[in-house]
Every structure is written in C-alpha cells, then in structure tokens.
GUKENU-25926 format. One line per field, with one value per residue: residue in three letters; x, y, z of N, C-alpha, C in turn; residue number from 0. Coordinates in nm, 2 decimals. Layout:
GUKENU-25926
aa <- (ALA; ...)
n_xx <- (X; ...)
n_yy <- (Y; ...)
n_zz <- (Z; ...)
ca_xx <- (X; ...)
ca_yy <- (Y; ...)
ca_zz <- (Z; ...)
c_xx <- (X; ...)
c_yy <- (Y; ...)
c_zz <- (Z; ...)
i <- (NUM; ...)
end
This chain:
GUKENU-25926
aa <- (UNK; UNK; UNK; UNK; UNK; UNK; UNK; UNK; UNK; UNK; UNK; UNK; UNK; UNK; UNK; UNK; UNK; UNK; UNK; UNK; UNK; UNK; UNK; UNK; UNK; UNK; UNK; UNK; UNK; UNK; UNK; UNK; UNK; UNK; UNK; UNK; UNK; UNK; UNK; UNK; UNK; UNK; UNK; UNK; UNK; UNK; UNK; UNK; UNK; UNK; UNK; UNK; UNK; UNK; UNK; UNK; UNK; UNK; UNK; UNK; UNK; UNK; UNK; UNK; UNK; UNK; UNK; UNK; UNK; UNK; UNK; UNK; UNK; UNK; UNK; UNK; UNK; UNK; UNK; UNK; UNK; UNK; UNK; UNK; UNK; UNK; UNK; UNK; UNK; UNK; UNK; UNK; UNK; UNK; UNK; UNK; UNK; UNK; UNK; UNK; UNK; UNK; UNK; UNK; UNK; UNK; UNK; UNK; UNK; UNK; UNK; UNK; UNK; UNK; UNK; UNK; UNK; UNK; UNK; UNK; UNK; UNK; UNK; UNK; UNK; UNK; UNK; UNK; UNK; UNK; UNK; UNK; UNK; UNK; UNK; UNK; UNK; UNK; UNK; UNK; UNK; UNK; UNK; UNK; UNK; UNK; UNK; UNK; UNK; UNK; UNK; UNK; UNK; UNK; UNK; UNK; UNK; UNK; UNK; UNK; UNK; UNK; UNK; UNK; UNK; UNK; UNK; UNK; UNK; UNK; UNK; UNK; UNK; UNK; UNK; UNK; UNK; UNK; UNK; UNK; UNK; UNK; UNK; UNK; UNK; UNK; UNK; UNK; UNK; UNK; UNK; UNK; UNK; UNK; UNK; UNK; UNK; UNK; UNK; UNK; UNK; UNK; UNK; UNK; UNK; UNK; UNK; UNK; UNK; UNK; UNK; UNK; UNK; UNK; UNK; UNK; UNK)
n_xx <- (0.98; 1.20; 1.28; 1.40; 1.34; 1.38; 1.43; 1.34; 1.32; 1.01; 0.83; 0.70; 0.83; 0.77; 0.49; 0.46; 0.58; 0.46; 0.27; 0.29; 0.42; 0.19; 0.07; 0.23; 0.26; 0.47; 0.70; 0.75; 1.04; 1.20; 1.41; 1.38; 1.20; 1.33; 1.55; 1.40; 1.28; 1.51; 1.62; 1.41; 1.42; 1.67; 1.87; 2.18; 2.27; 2.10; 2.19; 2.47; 2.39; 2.25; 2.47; 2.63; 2.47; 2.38; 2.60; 2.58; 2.66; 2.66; 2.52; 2.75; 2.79; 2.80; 2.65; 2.34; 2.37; 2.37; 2.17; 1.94; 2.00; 1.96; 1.74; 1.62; 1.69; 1.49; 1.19; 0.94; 1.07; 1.14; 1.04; 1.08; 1.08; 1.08; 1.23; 1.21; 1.44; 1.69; 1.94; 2.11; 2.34; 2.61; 2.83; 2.64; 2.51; 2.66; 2.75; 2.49; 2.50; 2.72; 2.59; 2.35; 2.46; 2.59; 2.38; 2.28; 2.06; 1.90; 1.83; 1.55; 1.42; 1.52; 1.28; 1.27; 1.13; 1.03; 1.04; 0.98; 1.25; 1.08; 0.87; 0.88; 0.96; 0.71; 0.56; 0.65; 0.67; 0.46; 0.32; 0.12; 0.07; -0.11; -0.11; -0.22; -0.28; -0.06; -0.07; -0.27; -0.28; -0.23; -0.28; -0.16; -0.22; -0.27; -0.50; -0.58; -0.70; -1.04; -1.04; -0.77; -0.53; -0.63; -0.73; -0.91; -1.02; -1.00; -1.00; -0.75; -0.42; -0.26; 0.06; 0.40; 0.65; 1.01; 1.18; 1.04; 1.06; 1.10; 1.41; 1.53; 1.41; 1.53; 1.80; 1.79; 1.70; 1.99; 2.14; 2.03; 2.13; 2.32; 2.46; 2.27; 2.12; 2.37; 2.32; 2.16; 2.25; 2.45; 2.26; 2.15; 2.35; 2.34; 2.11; 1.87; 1.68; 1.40; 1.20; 1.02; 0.73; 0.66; 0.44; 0.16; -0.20; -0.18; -0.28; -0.22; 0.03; 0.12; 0.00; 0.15; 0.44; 0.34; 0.30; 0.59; 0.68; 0.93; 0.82; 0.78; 0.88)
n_yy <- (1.62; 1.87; 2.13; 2.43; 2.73; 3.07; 3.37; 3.74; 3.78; 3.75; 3.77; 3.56; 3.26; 3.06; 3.00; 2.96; 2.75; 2.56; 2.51; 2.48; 2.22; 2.09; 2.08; 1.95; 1.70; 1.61; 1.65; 1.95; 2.09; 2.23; 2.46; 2.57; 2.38; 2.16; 2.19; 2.24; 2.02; 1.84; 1.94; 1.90; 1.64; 1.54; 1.45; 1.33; 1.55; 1.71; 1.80; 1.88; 2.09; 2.27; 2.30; 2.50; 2.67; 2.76; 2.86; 3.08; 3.10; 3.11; 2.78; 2.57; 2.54; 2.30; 2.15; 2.24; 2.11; 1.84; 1.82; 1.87; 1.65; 1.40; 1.46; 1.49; 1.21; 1.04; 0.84; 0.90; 1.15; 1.07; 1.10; 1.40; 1.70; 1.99; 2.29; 2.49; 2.74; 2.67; 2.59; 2.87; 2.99; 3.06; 2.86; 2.65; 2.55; 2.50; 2.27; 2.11; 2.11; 1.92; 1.71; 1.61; 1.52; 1.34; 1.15; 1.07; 1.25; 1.54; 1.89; 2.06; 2.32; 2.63; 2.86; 3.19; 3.41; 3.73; 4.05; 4.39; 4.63; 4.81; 4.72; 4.48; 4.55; 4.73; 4.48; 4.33; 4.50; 4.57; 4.41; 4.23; 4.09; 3.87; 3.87; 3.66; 3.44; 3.37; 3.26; 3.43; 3.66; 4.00; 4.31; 4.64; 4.75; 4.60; 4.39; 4.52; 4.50; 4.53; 4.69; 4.93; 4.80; 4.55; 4.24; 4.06; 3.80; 3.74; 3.90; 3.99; 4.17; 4.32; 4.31; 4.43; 4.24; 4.25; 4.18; 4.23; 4.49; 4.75; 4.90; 4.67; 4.45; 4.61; 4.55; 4.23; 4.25; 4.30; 4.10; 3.95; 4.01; 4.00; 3.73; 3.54; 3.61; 3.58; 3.34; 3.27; 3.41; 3.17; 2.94; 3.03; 3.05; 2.79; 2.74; 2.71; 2.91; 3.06; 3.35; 3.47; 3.73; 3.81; 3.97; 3.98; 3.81; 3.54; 3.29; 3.35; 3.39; 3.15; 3.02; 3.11; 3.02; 2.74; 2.77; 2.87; 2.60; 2.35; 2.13; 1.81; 1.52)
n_zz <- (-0.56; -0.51; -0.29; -0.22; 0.02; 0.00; 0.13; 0.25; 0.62; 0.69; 0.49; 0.40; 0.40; 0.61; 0.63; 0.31; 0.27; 0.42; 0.30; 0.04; 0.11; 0.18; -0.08; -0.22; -0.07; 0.01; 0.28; 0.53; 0.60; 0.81; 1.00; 1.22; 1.35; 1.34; 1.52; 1.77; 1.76; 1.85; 2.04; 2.23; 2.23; 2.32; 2.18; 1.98; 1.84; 1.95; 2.17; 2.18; 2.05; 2.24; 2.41; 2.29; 2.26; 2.52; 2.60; 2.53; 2.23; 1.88; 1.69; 1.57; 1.17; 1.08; 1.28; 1.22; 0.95; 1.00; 1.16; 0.96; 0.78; 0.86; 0.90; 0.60; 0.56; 0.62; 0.54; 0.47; 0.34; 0.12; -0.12; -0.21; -0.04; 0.12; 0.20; 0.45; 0.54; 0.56; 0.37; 0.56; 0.47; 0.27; 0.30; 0.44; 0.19; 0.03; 0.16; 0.19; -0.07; -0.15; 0.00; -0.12; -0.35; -0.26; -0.20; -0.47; -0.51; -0.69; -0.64; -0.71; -0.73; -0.64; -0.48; -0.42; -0.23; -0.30; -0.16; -0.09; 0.09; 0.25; 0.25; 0.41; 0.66; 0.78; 0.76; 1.00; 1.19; 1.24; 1.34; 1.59; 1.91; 2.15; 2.50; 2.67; 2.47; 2.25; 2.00; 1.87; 1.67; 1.55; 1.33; 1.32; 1.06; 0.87; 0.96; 1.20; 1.52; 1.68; 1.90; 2.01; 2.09; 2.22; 2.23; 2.00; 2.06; 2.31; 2.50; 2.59; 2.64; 2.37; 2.21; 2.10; 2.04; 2.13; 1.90; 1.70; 1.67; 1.47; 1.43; 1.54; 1.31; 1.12; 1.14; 1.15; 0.90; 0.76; 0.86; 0.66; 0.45; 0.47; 0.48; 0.44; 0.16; -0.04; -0.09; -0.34; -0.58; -0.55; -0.60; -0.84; -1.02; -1.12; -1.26; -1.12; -0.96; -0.91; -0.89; -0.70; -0.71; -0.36; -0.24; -0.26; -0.15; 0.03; -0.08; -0.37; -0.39; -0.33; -0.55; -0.73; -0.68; -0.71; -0.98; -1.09; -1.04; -1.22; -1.49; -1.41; -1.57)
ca_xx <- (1.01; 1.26; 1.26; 1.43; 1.31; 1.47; 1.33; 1.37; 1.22; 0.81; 0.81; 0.63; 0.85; 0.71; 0.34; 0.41; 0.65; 0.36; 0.09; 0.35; 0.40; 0.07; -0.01; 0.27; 0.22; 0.58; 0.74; 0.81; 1.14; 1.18; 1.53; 1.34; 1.15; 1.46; 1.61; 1.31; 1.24; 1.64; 1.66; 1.33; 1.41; 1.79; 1.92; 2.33; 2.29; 2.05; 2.28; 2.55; 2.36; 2.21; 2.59; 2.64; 2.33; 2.36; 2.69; 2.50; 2.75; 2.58; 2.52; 2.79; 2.71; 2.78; 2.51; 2.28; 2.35; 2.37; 2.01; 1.87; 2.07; 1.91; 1.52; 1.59; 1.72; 1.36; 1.13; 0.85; 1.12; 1.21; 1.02; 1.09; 1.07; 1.07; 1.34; 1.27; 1.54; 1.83; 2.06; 2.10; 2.43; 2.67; 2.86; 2.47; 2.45; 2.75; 2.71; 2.39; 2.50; 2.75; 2.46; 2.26; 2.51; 2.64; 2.27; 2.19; 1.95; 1.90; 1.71; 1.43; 1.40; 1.47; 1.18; 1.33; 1.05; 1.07; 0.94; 1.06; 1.21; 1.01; 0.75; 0.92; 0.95; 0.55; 0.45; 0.69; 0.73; 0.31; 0.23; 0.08; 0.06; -0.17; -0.01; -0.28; -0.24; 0.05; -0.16; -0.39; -0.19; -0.32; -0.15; -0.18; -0.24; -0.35; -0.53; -0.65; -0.77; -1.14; -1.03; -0.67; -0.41; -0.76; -0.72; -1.07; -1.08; -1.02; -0.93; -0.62; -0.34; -0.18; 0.18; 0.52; 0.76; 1.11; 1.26; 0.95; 1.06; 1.14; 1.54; 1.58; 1.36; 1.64; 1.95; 1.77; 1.78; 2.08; 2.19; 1.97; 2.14; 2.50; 2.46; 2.15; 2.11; 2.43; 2.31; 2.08; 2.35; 2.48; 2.21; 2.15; 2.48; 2.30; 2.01; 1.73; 1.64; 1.23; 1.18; 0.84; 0.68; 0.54; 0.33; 0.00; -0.20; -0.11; -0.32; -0.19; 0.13; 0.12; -0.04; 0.28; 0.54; 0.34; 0.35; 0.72; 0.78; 0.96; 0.69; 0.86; 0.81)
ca_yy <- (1.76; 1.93; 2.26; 2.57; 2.82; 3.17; 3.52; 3.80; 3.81; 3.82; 3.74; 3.44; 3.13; 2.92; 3.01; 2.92; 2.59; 2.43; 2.55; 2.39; 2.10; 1.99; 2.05; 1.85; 1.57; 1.64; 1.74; 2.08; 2.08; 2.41; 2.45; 2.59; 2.25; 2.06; 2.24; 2.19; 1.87; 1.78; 1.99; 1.83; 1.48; 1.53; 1.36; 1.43; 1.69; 1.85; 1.83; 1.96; 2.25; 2.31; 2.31; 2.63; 2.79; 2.77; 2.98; 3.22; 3.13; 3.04; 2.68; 2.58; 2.51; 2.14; 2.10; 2.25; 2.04; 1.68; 1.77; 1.82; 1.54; 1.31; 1.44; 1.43; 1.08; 0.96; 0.82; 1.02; 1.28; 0.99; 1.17; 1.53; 1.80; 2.18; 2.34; 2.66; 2.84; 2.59; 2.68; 2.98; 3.08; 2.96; 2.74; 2.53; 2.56; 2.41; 2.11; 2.10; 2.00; 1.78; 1.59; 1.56; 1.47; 1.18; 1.05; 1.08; 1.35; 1.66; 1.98; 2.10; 2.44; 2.74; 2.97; 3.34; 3.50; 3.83; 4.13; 4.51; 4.63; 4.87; 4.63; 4.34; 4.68; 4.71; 4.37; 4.30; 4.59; 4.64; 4.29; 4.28; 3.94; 3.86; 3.80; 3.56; 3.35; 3.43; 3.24; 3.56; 3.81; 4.10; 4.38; 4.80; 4.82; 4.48; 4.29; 4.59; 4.46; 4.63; 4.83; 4.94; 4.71; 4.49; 4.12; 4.03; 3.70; 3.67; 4.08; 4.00; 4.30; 4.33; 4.33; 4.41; 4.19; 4.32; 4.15; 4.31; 4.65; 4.84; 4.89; 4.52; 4.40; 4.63; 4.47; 4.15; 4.25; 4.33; 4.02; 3.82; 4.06; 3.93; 3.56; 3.41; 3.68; 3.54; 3.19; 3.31; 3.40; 3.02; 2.83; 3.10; 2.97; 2.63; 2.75; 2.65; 3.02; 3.09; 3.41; 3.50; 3.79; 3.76; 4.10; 3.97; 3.77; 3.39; 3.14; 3.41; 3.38; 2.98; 2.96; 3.15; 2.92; 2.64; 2.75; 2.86; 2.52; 2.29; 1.99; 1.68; 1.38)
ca_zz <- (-0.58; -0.39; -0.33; -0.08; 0.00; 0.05; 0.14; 0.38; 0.70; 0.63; 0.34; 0.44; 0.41; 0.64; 0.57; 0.19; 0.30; 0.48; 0.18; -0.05; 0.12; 0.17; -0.19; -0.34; -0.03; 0.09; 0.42; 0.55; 0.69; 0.89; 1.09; 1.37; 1.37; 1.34; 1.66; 1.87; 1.83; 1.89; 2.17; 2.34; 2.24; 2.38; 2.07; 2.02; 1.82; 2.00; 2.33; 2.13; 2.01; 2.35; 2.50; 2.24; 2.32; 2.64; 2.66; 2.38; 2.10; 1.75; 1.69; 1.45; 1.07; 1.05; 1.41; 1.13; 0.88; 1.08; 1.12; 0.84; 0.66; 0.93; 0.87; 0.46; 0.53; 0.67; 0.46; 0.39; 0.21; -0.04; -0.33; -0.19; 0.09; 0.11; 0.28; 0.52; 0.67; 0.56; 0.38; 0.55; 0.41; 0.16; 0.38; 0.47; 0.09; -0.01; 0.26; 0.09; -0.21; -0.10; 0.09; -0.23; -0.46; -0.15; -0.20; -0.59; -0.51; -0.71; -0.66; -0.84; -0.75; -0.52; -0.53; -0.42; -0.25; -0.29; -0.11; -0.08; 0.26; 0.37; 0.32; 0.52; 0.83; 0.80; 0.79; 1.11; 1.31; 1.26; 1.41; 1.77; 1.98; 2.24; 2.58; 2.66; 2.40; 2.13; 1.85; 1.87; 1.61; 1.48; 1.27; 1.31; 0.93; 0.78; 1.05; 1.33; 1.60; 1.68; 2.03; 2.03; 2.23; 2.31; 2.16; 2.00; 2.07; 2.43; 2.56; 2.67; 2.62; 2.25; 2.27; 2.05; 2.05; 2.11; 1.74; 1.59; 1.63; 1.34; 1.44; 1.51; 1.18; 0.99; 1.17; 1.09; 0.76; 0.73; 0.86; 0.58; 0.31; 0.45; 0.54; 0.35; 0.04; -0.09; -0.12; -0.45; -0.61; -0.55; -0.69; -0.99; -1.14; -1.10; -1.28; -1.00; -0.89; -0.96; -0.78; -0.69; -0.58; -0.23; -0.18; -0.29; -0.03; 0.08; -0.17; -0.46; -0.41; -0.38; -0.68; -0.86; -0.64; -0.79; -1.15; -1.11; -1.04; -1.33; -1.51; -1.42; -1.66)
c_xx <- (1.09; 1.33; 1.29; 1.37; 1.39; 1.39; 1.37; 1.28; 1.07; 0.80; 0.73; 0.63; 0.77; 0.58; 0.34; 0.50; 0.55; 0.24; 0.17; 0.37; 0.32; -0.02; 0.06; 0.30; 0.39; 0.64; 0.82; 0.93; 1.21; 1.32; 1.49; 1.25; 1.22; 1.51; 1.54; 1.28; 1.39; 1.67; 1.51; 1.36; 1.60; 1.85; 2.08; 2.34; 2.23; 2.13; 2.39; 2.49; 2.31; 2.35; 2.64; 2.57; 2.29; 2.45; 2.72; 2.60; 2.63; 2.60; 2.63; 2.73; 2.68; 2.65; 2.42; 2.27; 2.35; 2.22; 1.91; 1.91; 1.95; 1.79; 1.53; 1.62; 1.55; 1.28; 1.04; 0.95; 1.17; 1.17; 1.04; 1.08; 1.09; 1.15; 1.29; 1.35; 1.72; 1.81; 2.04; 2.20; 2.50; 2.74; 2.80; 2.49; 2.52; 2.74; 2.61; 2.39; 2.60; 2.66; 2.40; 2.32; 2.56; 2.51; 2.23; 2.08; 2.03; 1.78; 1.64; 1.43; 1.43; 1.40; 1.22; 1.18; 1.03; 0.98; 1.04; 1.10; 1.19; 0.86; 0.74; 0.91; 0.82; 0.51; 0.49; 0.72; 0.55; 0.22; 0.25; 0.07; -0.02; -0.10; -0.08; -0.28; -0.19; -0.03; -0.21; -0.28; -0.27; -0.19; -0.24; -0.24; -0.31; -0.44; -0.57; -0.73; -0.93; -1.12; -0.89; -0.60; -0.48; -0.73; -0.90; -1.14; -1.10; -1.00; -0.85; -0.52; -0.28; -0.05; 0.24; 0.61; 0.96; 1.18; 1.17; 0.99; 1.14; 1.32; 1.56; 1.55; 1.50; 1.73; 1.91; 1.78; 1.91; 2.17; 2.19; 2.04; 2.26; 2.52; 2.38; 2.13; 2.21; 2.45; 2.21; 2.14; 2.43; 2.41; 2.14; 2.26; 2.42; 2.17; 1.87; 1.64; 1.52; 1.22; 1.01; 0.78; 0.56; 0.44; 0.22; -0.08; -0.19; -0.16; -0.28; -0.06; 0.18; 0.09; 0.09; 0.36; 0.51; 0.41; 0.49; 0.84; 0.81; 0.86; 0.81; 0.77; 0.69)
c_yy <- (1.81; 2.08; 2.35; 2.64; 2.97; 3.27; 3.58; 3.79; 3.88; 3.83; 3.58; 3.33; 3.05; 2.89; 2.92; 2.77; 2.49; 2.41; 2.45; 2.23; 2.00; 2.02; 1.95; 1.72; 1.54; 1.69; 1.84; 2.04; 2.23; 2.36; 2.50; 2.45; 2.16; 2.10; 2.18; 2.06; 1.73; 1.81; 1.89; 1.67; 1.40; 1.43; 1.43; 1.51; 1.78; 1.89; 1.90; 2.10; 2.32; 2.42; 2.52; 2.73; 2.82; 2.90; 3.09; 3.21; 3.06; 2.90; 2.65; 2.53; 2.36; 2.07; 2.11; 2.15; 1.89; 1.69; 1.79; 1.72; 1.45; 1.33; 1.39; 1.29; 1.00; 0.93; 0.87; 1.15; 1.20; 1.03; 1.35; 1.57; 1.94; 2.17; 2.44; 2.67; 2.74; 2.56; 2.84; 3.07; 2.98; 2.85; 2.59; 2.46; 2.49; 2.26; 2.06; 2.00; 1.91; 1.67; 1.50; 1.50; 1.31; 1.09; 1.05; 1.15; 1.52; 1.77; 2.04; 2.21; 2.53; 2.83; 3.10; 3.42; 3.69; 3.99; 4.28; 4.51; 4.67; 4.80; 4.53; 4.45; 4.65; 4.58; 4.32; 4.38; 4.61; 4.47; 4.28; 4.11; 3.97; 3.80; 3.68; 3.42; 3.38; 3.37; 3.33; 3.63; 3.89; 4.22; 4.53; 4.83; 4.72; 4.42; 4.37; 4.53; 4.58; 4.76; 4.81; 4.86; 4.58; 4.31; 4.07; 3.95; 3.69; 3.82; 4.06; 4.18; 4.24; 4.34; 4.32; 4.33; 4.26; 4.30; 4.18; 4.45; 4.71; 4.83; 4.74; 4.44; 4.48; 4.61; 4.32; 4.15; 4.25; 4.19; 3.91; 3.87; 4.01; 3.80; 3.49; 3.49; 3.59; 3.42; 3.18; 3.32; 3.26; 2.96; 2.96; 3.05; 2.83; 2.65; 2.70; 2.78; 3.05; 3.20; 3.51; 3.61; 3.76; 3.89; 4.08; 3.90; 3.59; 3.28; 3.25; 3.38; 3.21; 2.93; 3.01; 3.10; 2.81; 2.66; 2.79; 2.74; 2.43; 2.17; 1.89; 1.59; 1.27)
c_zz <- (-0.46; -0.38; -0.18; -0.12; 0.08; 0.01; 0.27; 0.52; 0.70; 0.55; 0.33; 0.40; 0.49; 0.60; 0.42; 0.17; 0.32; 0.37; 0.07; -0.04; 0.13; 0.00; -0.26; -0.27; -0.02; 0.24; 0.44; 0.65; 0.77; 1.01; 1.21; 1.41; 1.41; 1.49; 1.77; 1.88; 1.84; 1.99; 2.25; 2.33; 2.28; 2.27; 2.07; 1.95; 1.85; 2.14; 2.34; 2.09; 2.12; 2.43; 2.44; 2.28; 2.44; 2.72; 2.59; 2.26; 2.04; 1.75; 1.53; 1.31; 1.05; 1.21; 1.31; 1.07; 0.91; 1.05; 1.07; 0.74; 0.78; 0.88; 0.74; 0.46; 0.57; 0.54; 0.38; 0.30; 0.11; -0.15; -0.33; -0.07; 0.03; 0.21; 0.33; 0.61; 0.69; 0.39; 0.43; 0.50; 0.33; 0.27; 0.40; 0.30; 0.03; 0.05; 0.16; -0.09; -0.23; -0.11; -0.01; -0.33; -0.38; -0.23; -0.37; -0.60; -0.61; -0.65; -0.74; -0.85; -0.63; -0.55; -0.40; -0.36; -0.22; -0.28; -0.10; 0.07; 0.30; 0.40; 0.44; 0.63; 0.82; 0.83; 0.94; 1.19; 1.34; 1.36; 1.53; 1.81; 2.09; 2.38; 2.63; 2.61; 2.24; 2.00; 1.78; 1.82; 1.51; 1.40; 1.30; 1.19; 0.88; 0.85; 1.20; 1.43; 1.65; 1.78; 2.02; 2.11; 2.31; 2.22; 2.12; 2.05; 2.22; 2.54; 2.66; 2.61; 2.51; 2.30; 2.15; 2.08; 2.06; 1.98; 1.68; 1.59; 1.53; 1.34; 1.48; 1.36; 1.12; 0.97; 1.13; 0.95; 0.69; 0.75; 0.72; 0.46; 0.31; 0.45; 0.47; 0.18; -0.08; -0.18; -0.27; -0.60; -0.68; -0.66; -0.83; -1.10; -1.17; -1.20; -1.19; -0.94; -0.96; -0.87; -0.82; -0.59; -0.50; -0.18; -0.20; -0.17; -0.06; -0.07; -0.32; -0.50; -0.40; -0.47; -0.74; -0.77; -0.74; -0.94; -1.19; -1.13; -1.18; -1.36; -1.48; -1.48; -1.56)
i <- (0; 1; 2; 3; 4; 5; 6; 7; 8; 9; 10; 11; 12; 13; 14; 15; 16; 17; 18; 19; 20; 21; 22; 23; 24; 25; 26; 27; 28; 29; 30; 31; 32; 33; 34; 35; 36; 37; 38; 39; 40; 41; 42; 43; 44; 45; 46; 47; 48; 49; 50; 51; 52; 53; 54; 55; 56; 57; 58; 59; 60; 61; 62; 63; 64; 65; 66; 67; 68; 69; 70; 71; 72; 73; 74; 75; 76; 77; 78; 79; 80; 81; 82; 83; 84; 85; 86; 87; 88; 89; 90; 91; 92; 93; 94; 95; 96; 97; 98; 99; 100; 101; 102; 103; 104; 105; 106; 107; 108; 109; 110; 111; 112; 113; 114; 115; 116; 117; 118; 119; 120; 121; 122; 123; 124; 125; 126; 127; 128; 129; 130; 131; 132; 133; 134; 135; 136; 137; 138; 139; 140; 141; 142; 143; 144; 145; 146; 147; 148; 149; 150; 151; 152; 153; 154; 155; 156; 157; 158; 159; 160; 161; 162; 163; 164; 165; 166; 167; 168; 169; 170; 171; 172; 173; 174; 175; 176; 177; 178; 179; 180; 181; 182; 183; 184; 185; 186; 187; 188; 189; 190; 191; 192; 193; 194; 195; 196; 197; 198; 199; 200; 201; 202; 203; 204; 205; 206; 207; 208; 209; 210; 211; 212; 213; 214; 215; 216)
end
C-alpha cells in the first residue's frame, strides 16, 4: 500500500503516518526524517542541503526528491510506505510520479486530512512545551496543564514556541494553501484523493483513514 498524506498544519499528519504505518507493517517516511538523518550521516545530499541551509535559502526540490527516491528504494518499502510531508507542492508531486512510473510502482491513495482553520489556530497556537524537556506538551484548552505555566511532570516552565503563535500558524497557513494545497487538486484528476476528517480524536480518525483506504485483491 502506498499512500501520501496531505493536511494543514495540525491536522495530525505525522501522528496518523506512524499509526498508519504500524498498522499496515510499512515505513513512515517523513521529510523531516529524511533531512535529519542526511544531514547527521553527511551523506551528499545531506551536504548539499546543508550548503543551502546554511546561507538560509530553501533546499531546492530535486535535494528533496533524491531523498526520498533513495529511502523508497530500500527494502522494507518494497510492498509500500506512507508519505508525510513529500510532496509538498506540485513540482515534489510531479517528480513523484515520474519516480513511480520509473519503478513500476503505483499509488494507492492520498488520504486529505482535513481540518477547519480556526481549528488548525487553536490546536497550534494553544500548545505549551516544557523547557525542561520538550516531550512534555500540554495545551491551554485540550490538555491544561494542573498549575498555569507549571509542567506536571517535572515543574519545569511552560513555554510558546515562536511558530506556534497564532500570526505565524496563519502565515504558515497561508503558505500550505499556496504550495502544498494545490497538490490535491493533482492527484484528484488521478482519482486517489480519500479525504478524511481529522477533528475527532487520534485512534478515530485512523480508523476512517483505514476504511477510506481501497481493498486490494
């Protein structure tokens, strides 16, 4: 099974990549995964993408796509993978299907998860981090921590992130509505688009990714 995934910020790609992946016994392929472990293992595309990011330009599209063609070439993704966070725009998307048509691969499905945006503002402008230890996240509205600004687990100090605040979350949006939104569009002419809403909580909304997905023989 092979299957993207696409959604706005907080709408809880990765959360339902890794829930997906270990149900259908596939690998999550996550482009912030792919970065990090090209940039620590100094591989050449991670030295190339470094060289970019070093003098703050974006990492071009084809650094992207090198490595994720490289991870889907490994073995373990011989009967599938989950995609988060690649394709992020048509450009990724088209490579994309290049890649897959190079190898005799098709895709099975992009599941669309889809959330309102003043919800996507709440759920990321309301989440607190522990400076302690960032694992520790709490939320203002869903997930209060018991004493204001107090971390439960360990009472370190709560903390905002500066890309969680409300005016960055809406310029982030804005980005996902010009750059990755588009890519939906794409694979809808392809018939592949399952779109599922994500407002409920975590093992709800994996259960309706699953049953959106297609029976294969």
């Amino acid at each position: 099974m092979r299957i993207v995934l696409v959604g706005p910020p907080g709408a809880g790609k990765g959360t339902q990549a890794a829930l997906l992946a270990q149900r259908l016994g596939i690998p999550h392929i996550s482009t912030g995964d792919l970065f990090r472990a090209n940039l620590s293992q100094g591989t050449e595309l991670g030295r190339k993408a470094k060289a970019y990011m070093d003098e703050g330009r974006l990492v071009p599209d084809e650094i992207t796509v090198g490595m994720a063609a490289e991870r889907m070439a490994r073995p373990d993704a011989g009967h599938g993978f989950v995609l988060d966070g690649f394709p992020r725009n048509i450009a990724q998307a088209e490579a994309l299907d290049k890649l897959l048509r190079e190898t005799g691969q098709t895709l099975d499905a992009v599941l669309d998860l889809e959330v309102p945006e003043e919800e996507v503002v709440r759920r990321i402008a309301g989440r607190r981090l522990c400076r302690t230890d960032s694992s520790h996240i709490f939320h203002v509205q869903y997930n209060p921590p018991r004493t204001d600004g107090v971390c439960d687990v360990c009472g370190g100090e709560l903390y905002q992130r500066d890309d969680d605040r409300e005016e960055t979350v809406r310029k982030r949006l804005e980005v996902y509505r010009e750059e990755t939104e588009p890519i939906i569009g794409h694979y809808r002419a392809q018939g592949l688009v399952r779109t599922i809403s994500a407002q409920d909580g975590v093992a709800e909304v994996t259960d309706r990714a699953l049953a959106a997905l297609p029976v294969r023989d």
